[in-house]
ZAPAMAR-50979 format. One record per residue (C-alpha): residue number from 1; x, y, z. Coordinates in steps of 0.001 Angstrom, whole numbers, plus 500000, padded with zeros to 6 digits. Each point is the difference from the previous one (the first is absolute). Layout:
% residues N
<n = NUM	u = X	v = Y	w = Z>
...
END
This chain:
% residues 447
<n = 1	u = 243361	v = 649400	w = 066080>
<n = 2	u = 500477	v = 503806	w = 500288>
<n = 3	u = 498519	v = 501985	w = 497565>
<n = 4	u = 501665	v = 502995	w = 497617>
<n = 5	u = 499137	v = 503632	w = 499900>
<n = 6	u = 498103	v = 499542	w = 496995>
<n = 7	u = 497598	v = 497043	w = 501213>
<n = 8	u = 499430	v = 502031	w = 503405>
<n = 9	u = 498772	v = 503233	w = 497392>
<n = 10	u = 497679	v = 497545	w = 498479>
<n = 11	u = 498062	v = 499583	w = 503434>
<n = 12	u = 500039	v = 503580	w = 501233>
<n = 13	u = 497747	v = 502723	w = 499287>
<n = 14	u = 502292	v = 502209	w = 497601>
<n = 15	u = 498170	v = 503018	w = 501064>
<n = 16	u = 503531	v = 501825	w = 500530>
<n = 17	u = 498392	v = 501219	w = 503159>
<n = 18	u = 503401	v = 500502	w = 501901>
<n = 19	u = 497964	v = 499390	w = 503170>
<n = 20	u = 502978	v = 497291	w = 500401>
<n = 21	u = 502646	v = 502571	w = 499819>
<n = 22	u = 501226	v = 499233	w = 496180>
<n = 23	u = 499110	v = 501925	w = 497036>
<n = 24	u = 498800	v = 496882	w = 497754>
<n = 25	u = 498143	v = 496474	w = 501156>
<n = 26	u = 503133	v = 498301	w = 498231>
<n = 27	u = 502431	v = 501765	w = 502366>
<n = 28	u = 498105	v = 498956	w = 502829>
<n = 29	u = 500094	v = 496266	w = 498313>
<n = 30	u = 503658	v = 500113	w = 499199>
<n = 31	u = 500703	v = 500720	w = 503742>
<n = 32	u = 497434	v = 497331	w = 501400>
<n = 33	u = 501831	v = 497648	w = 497859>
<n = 34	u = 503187	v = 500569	w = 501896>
<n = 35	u = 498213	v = 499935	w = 503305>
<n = 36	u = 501414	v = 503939	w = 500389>
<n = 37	u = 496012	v = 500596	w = 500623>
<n = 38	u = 497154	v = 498148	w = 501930>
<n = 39	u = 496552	v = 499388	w = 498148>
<n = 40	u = 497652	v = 502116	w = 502374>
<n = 41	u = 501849	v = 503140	w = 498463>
<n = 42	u = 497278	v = 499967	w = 497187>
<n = 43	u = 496762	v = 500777	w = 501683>
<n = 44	u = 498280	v = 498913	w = 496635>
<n = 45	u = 501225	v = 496953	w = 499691>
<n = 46	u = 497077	v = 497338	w = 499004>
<n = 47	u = 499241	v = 496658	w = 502341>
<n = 48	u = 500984	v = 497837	w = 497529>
<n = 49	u = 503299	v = 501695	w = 499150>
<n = 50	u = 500567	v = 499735	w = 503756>
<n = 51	u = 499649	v = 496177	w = 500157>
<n = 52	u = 502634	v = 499009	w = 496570>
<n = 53	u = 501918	v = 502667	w = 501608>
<n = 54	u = 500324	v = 499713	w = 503283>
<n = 55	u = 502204	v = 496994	w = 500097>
<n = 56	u = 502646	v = 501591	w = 497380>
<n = 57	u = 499575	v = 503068	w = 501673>
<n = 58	u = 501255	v = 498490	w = 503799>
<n = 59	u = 503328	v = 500895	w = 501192>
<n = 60	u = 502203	v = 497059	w = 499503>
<n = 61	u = 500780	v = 499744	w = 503402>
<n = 62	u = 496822	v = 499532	w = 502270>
<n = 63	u = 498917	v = 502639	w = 502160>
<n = 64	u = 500025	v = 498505	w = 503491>
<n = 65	u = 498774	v = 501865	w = 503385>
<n = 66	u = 500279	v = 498388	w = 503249>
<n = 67	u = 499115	v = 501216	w = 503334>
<n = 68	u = 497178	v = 502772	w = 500624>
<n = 69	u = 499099	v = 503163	w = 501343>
<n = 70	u = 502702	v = 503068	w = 499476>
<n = 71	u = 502750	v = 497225	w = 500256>
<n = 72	u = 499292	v = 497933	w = 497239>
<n = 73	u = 502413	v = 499580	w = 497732>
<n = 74	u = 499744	v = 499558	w = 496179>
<n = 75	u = 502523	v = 498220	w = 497446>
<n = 76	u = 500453	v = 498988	w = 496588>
<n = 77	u = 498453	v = 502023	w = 497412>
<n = 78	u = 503397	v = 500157	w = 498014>
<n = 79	u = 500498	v = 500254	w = 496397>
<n = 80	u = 503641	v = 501430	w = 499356>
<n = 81	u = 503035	v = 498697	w = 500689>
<n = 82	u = 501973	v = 502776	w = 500365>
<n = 83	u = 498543	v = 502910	w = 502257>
<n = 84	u = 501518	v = 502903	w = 497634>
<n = 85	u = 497355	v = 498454	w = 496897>
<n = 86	u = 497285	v = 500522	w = 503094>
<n = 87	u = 500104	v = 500442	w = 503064>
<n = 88	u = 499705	v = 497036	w = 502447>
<n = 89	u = 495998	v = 499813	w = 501132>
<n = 90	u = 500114	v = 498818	w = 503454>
<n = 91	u = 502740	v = 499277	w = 502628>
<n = 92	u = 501281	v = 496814	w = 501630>
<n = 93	u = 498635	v = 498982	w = 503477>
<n = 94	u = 502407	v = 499381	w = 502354>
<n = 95	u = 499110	v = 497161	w = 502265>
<n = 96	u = 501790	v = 499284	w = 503320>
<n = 97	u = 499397	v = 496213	w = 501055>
<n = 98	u = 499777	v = 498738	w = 503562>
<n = 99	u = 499848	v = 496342	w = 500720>
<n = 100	u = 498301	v = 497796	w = 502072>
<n = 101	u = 502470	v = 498473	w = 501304>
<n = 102	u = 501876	v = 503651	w = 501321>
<n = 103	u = 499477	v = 501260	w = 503697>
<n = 104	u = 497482	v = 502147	w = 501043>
<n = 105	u = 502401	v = 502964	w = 500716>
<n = 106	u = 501566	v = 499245	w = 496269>
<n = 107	u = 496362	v = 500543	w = 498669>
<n = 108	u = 498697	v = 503023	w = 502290>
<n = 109	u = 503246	v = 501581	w = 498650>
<n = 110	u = 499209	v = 499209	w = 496404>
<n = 111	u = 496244	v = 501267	w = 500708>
<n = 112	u = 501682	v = 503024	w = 501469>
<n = 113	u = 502898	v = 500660	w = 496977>
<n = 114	u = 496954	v = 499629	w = 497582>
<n = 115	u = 497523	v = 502328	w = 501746>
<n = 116	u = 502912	v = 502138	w = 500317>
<n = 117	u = 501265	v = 499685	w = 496349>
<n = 118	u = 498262	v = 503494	w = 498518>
<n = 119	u = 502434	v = 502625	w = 499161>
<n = 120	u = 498852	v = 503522	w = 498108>
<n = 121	u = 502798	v = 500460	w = 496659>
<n = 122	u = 499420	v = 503058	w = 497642>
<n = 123	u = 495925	v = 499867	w = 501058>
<n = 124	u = 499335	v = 496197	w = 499405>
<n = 125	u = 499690	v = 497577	w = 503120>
<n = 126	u = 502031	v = 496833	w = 499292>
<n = 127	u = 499738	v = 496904	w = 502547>
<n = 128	u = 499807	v = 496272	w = 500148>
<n = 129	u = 497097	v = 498800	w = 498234>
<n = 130	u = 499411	v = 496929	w = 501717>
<n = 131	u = 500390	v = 496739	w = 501928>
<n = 132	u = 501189	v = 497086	w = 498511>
<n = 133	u = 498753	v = 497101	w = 502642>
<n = 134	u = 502065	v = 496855	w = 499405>
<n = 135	u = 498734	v = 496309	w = 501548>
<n = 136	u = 504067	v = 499028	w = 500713>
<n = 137	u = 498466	v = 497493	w = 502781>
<n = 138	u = 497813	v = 498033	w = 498047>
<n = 139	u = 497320	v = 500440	w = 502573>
<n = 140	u = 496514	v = 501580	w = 498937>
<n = 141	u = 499293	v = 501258	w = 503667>
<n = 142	u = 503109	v = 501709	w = 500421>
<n = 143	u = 500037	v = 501738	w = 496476>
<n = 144	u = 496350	v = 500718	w = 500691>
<n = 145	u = 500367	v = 501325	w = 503421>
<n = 146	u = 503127	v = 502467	w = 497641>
<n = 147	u = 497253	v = 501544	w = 498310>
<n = 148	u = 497614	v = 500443	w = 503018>
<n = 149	u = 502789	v = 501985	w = 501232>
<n = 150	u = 500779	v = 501964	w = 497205>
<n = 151	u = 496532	v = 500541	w = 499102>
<n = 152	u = 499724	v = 501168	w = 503466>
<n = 153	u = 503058	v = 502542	w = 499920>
<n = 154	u = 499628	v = 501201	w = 496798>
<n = 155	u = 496232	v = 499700	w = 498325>
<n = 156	u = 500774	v = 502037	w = 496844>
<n = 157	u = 503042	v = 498823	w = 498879>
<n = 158	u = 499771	v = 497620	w = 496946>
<n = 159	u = 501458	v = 496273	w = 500714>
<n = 160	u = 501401	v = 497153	w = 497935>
<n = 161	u = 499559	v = 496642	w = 501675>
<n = 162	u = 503014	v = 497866	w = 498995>
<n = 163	u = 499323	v = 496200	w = 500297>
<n = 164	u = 499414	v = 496813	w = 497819>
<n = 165	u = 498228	v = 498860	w = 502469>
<n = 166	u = 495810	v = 499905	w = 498769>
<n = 167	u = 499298	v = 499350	w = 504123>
<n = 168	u = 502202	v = 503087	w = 500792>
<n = 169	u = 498941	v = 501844	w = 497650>
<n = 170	u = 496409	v = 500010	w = 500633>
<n = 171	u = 499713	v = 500706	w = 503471>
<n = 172	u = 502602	v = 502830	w = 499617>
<n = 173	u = 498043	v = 501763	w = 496567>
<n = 174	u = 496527	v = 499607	w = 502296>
<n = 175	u = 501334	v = 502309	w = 502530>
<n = 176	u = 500624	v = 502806	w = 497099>
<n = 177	u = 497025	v = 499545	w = 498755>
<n = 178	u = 498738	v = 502639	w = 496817>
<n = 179	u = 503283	v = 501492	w = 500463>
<n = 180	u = 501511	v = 498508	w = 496592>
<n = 181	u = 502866	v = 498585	w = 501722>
<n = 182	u = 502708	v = 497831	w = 497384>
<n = 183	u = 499901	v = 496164	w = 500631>
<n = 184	u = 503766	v = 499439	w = 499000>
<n = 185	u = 500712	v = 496050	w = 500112>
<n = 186	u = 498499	v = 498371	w = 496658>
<n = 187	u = 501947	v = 497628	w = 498384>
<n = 188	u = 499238	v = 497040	w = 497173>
<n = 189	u = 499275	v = 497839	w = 503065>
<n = 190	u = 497985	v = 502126	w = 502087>
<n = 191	u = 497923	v = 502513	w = 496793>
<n = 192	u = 496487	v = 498759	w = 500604>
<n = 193	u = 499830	v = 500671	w = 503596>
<n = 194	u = 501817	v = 502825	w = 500245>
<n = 195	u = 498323	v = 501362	w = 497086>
<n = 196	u = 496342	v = 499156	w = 501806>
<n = 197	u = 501285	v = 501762	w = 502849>
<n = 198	u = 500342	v = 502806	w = 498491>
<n = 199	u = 496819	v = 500525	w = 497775>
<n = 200	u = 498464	v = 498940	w = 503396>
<n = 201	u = 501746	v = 502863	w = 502003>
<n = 202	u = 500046	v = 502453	w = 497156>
<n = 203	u = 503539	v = 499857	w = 500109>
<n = 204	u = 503041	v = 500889	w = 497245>
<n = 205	u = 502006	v = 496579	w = 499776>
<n = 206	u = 503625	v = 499867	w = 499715>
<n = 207	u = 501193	v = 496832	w = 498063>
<n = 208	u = 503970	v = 499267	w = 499847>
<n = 209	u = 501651	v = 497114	w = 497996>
<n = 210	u = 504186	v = 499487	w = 499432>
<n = 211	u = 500274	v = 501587	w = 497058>
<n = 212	u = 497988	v = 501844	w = 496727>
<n = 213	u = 498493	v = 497127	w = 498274>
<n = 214	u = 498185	v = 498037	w = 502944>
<n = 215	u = 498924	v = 503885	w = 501251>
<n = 216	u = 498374	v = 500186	w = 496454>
<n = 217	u = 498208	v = 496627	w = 500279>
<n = 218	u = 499076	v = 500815	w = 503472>
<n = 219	u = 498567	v = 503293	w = 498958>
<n = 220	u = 497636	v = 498749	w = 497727>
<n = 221	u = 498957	v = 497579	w = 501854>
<n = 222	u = 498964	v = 501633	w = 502885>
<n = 223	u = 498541	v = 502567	w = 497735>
<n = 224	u = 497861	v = 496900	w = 498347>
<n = 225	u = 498826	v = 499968	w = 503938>
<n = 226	u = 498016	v = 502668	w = 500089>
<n = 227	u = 503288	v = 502526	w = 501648>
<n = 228	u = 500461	v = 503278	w = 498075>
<n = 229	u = 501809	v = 501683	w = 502345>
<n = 230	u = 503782	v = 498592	w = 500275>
<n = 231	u = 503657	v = 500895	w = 501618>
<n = 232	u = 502442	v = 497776	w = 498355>
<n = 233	u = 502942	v = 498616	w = 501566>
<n = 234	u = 502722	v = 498390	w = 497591>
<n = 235	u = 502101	v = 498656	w = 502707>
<n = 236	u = 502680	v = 502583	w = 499772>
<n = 237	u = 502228	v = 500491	w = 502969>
<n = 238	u = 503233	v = 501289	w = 499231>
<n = 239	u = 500804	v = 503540	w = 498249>
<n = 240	u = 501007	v = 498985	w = 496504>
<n = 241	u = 496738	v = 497299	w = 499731>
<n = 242	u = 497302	v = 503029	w = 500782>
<n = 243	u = 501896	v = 502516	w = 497632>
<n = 244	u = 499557	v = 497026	w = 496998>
<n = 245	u = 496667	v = 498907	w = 501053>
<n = 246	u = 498447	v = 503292	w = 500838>
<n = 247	u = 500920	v = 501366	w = 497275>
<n = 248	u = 499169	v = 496700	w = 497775>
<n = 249	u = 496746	v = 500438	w = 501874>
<n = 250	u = 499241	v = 503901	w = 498792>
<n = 251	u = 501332	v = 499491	w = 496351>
<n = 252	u = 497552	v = 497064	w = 499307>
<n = 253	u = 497100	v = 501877	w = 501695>
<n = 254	u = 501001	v = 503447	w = 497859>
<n = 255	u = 501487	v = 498971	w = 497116>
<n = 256	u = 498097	v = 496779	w = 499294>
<n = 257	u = 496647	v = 500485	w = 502018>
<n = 258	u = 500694	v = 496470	w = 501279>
<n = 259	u = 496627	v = 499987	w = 502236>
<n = 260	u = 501742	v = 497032	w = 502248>
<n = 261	u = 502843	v = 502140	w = 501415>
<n = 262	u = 498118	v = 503625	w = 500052>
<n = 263	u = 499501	v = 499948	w = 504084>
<n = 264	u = 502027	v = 501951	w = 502254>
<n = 265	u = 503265	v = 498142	w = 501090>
<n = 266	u = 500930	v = 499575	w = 503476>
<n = 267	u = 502998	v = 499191	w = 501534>
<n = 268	u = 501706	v = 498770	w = 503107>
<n = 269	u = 503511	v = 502052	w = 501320>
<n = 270	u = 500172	v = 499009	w = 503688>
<n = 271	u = 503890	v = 499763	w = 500537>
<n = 272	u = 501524	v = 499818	w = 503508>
<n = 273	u = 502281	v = 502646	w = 499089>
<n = 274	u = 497775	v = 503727	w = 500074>
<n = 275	u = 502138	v = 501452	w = 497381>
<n = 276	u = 499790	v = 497447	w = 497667>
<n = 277	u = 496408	v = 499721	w = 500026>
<n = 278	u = 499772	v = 504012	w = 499098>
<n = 279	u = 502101	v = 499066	w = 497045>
<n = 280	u = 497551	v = 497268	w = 498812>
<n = 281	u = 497216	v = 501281	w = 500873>
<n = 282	u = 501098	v = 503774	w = 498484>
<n = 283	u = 500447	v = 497026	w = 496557>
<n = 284	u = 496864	v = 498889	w = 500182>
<n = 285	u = 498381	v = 503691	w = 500287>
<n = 286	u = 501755	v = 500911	w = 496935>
<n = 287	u = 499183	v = 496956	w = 497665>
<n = 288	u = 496631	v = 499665	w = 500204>
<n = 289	u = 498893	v = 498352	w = 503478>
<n = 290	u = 496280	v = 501205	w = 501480>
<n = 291	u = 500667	v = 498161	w = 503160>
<n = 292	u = 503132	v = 499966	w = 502165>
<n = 293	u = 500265	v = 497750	w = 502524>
<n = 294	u = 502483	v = 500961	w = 502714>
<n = 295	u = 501180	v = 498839	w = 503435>
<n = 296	u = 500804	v = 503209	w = 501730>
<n = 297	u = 499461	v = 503605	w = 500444>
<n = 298	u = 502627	v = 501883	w = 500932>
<n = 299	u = 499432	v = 503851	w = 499496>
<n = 300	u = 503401	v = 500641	w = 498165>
<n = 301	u = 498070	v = 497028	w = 497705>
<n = 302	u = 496801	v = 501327	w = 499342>
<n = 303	u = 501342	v = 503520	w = 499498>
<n = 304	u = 502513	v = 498440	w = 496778>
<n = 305	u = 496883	v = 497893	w = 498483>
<n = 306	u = 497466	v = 502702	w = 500741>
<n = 307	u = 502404	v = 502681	w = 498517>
<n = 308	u = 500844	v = 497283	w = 496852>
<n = 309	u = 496064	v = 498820	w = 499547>
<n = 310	u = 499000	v = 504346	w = 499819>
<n = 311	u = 502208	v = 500234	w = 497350>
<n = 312	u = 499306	v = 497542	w = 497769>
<n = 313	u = 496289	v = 500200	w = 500227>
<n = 314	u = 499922	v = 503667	w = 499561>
<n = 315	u = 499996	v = 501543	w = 496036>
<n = 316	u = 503117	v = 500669	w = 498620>
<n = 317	u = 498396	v = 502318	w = 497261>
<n = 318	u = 497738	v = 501951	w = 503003>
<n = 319	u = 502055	v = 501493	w = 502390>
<n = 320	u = 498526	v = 499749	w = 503787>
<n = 321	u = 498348	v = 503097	w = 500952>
<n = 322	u = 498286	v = 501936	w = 502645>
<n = 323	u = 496924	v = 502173	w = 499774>
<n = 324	u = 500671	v = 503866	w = 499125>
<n = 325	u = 499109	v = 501769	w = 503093>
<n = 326	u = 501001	v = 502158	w = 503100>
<n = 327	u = 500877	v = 497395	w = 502436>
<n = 328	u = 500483	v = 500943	w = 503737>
<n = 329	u = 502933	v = 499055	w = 501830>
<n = 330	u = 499198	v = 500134	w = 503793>
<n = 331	u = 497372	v = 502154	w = 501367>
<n = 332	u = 501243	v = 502742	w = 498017>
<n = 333	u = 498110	v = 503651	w = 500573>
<n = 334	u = 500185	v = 503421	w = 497865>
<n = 335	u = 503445	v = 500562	w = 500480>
<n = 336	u = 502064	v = 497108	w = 499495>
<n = 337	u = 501872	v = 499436	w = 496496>
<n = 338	u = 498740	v = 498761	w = 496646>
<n = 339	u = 502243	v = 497947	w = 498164>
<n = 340	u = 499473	v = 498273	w = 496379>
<n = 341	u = 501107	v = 497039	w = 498546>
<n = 342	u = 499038	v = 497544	w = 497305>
<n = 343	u = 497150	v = 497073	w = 499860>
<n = 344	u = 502925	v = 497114	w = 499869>
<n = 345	u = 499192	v = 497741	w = 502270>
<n = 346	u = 502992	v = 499722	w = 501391>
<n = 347	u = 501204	v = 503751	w = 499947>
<n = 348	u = 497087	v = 500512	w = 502203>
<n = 349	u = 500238	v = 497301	w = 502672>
<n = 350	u = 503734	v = 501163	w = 500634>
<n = 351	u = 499347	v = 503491	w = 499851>
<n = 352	u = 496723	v = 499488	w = 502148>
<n = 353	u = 501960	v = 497805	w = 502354>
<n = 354	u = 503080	v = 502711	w = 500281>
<n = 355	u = 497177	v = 503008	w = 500897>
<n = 356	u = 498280	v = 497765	w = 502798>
<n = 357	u = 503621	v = 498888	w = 501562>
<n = 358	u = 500600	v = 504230	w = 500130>
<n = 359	u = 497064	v = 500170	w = 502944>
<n = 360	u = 499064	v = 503048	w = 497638>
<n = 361	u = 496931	v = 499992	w = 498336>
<n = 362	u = 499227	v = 501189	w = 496968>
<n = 363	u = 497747	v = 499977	w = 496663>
<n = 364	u = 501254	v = 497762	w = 497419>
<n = 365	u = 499072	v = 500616	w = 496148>
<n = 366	u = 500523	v = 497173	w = 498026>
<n = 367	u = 499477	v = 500829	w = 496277>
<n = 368	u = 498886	v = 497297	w = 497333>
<n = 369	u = 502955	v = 499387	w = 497749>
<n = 370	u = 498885	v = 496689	w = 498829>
<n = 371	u = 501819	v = 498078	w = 502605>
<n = 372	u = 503316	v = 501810	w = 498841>
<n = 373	u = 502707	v = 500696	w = 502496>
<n = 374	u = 500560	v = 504202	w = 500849>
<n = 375	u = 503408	v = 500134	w = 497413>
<n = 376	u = 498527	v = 497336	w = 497394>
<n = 377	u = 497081	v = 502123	w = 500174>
<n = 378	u = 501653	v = 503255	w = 499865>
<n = 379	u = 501806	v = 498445	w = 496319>
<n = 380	u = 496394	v = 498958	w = 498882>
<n = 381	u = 498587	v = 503504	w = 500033>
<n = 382	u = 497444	v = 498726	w = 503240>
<n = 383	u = 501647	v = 501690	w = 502612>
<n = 384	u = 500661	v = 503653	w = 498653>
<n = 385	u = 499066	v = 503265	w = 501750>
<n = 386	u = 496768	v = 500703	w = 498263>
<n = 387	u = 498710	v = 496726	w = 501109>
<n = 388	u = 500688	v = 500009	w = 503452>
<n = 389	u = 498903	v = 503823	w = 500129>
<n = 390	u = 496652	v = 498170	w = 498472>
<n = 391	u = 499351	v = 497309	w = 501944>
<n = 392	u = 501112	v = 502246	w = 503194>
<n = 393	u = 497270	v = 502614	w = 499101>
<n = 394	u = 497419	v = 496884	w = 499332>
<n = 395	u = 500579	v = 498147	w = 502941>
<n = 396	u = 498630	v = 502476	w = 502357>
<n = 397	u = 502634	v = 500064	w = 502214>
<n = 398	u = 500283	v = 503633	w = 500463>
<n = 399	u = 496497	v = 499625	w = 501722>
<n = 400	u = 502133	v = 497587	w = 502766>
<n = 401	u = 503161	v = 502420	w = 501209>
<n = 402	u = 500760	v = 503643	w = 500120>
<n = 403	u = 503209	v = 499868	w = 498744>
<n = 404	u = 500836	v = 500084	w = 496455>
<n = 405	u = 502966	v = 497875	w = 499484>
<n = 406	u = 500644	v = 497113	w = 498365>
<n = 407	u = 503401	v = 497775	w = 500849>
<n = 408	u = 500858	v = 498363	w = 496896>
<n = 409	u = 502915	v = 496759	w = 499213>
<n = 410	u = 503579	v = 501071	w = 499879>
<n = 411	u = 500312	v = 498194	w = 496999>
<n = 412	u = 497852	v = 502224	w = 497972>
<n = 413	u = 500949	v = 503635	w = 501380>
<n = 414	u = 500058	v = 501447	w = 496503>
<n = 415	u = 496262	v = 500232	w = 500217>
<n = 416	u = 499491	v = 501933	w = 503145>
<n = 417	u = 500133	v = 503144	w = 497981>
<n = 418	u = 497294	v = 498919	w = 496902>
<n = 419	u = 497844	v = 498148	w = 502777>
<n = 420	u = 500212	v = 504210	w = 502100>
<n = 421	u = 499229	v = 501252	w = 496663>
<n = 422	u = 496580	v = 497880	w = 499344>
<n = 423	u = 499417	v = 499944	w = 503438>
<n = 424	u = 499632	v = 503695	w = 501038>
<n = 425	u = 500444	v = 501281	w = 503623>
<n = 426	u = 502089	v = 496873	w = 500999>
<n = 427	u = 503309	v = 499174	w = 501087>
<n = 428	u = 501736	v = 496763	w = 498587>
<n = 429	u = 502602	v = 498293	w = 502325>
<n = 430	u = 502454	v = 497636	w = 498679>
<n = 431	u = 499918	v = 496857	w = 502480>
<n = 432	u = 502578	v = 497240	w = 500174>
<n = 433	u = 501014	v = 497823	w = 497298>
<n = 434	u = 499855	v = 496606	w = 502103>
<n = 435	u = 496457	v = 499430	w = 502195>
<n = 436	u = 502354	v = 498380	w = 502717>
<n = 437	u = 501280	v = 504196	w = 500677>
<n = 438	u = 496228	v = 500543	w = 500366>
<n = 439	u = 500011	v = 499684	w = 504147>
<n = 440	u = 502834	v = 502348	w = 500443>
<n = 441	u = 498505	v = 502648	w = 497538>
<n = 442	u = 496597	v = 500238	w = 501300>
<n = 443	u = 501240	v = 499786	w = 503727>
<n = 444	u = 502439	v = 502665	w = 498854>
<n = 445	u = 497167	v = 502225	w = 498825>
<n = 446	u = 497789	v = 499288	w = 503087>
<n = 447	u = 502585	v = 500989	w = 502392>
END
């Protein structure tokens, strides 16, 4: 049963400390209560608040990691519905499956497209999270000798070993051993095997039943084996089944702190037909999926999910930034240009990506405007001349060039002359209004 604000302040120090970030202990225990804060915040907490509060203090839906090393992966931890009440904690793994039963060029290419998955958007690497090994033949040798090759290929990428088979299942989880693989494959029939296997193997098992109610019963029991760390499965195949049980799935684990259902959902999209799949899969990233299971991965694919996934997961109340600082664009030296811009992610990998496709290099200022773009920053009284004649003098960048002139946006030419009047002994120049005129103006000016 979760707790209220008030019966959290009874078991906290109410020292008003604010070494939790709030001005009052009852703040603090108004926001545990609705799981907008984590316990460890209050370094004064006592032992024995931690233990009656620890359970009402969990997320409602489980944090899971699997794999290790850099590429682990973690999941769950979720405790809003909506991401604009809080942001979404951590993203879904994709997970490309290979069979047993495919060809060995079919799987080398798979190995390949996931090794080869990593792309760089706005400064965050997105790729394929992992393999999804499925035991189509029914044959533990083959699905085990699957894994040997995987394992081989790719050591460090995490792996879910799909298979109902206890048999299969063990020799394939031996050959990732201490590498918190998913056992995916218990059912009503199969629980306390599969469930052995993984306590044995240290392993996060993924249980599936057709539909909510049997999931719930299989839950609990498996949880009444000794398994704490579950992927559920509620059978759901087809688009407008994951949208109602997903999302049955995160309102009972939010709103209800129904401990049976708070795991991290997977779910299945494989579809013959590429496009399709995005679209289910791109469903399943939305409403609430930590695992997606998908059959292909084609880069036009990965670049829609990966692009759909960033968003979601990022904060819509925190815009993405970049650090404030002089970057360098090229190799460049004491004469090439300075240019400014703004700390929005995005402003800055396009403008960034315009100055390197010139061949010119140059210094690049990028001012913090609280992840504001250059004209919503120029409205919001960030981007005005006495600022950027501030941060210019403060970076130190005069120490880099000779020169003394600063190229600023075209869309904010009315402050070349109050950024020359701060900024004495310098020349402003008004640059283009669109980074994609960037090339032809600096190769212009280095003619």
């Amino acid at each position: 049963m979760a707790l209220t604000g008030v019966e959290i302040f009874k078991l906290l120090p109410k020292t008003n400390c604010k070494k939790c970030g709030f001005p009052t202990c009852l703040a603090f225990a108004m926001k545990l209560a609705q799981r907008q804060v984590t316990l460890d915040a209050c370094p004064d907490v006592s032992d024995e608040a931690k233990r009656i509060l620890g359970e009402a203090s969990a997320p409602p839906v489980r944090p899971i990691t699997i794999g290790a090393g850099d590429k682990a992966v973690k999941m769950g931890e979720e405790t809003v519905l909506f991401r604009h009440e809080k942001k979404f904690v951590n993203p879904n793994v994709f997970a490309l499956e290979i069979k047993d039963t495919e060809p060995d060029d079919v799987v080398e290419g798979k190995i390949n497209d996931l090794l080869t998955s990593e792309i760089n958007r706005v400064g965050q690497l997105l790729r394929i999270d992992a393999f999804c090994l499925t035991g189509a033949s029914g044959d533990a040798g083959s699905l085990e000798g699957l894994a040997k090759r995987v394992a081989e290929k790719a050591p460090d990428v995490p792996v879910i070993i799909s298979t109902e088979d206890p048999e299969a299942a063990e020799a394939a989880l031996k050959v990732f051993g201490g590498k918190k693989a998913v056992l995916y494959g218990a059912t009503e029939a199969n629980a306390e095997k599969m469930a052995a296997l993984a306590k044995a193997n240290g392993a996060v098992l993924g249980v599936r039943a057709e539909g909510l109610e049997p999931l719930t019963a299989l839950t609990e029991k498996v949880k009444s084996l000794g398994v704490e760390d579950l992927v559920i499965d509620s059978g759901a195949r087809r688009a407008r089944e994951i949208l109602e049980h997903n999302t049955f799935i995160r309102r009972a684990a939010v709103k209800k702190n129904f401990k049976p259902l708070g795991y991290p959902v997977i779910n299945f999209v494989q579809r013959d037909d590429p496009t399709m799949e995005a679209l289910i899969a791109g469903l399943g990233v939305a409403k609430y999926a930590s695992i997606v299971v998908i059959s292909s991965a084609e880069k036009w694919k990965n670049l829609a999910l990966f692009t759909l996934r960033q968003n979601i997961y990022t904060d819509p109340q925190v815009p993405m930034q970049v650090e404030q600082k002089i970057y360098k664009i090229g190799e460049p030296t004491e004469e090439s240009p300075l240019l400014i811009t703004t700390n929005f992610s995005l402003t800055y990998f396009i403008v960034s990506g315009e100055v390197e496709n010139s061949r010119v290099p140059a210094h690049l200022a990028v001012m913090d405007c609280e992840g504001l773009s250059v004209l919503t920053a120029w409205a919001a009284g960030k981007f005005t001349g006495a600022k950027i004649a501030n941060f210019i003098k403060e970076s130190g960048v005069e120490k880099e060039i000779k020169h003394r002139e600063l190229i600023i946006p075209g869309y904010v030419a009315i402050l070349s002359g109050a950024i020359e009047e701060k900024l004495e002994g310098w020349k402003v120049t008004v640059g283009p209004r669109e980074a994609n005129a960037l090339p032809s103006f600096l190769r212009s000016r280095a003619a």
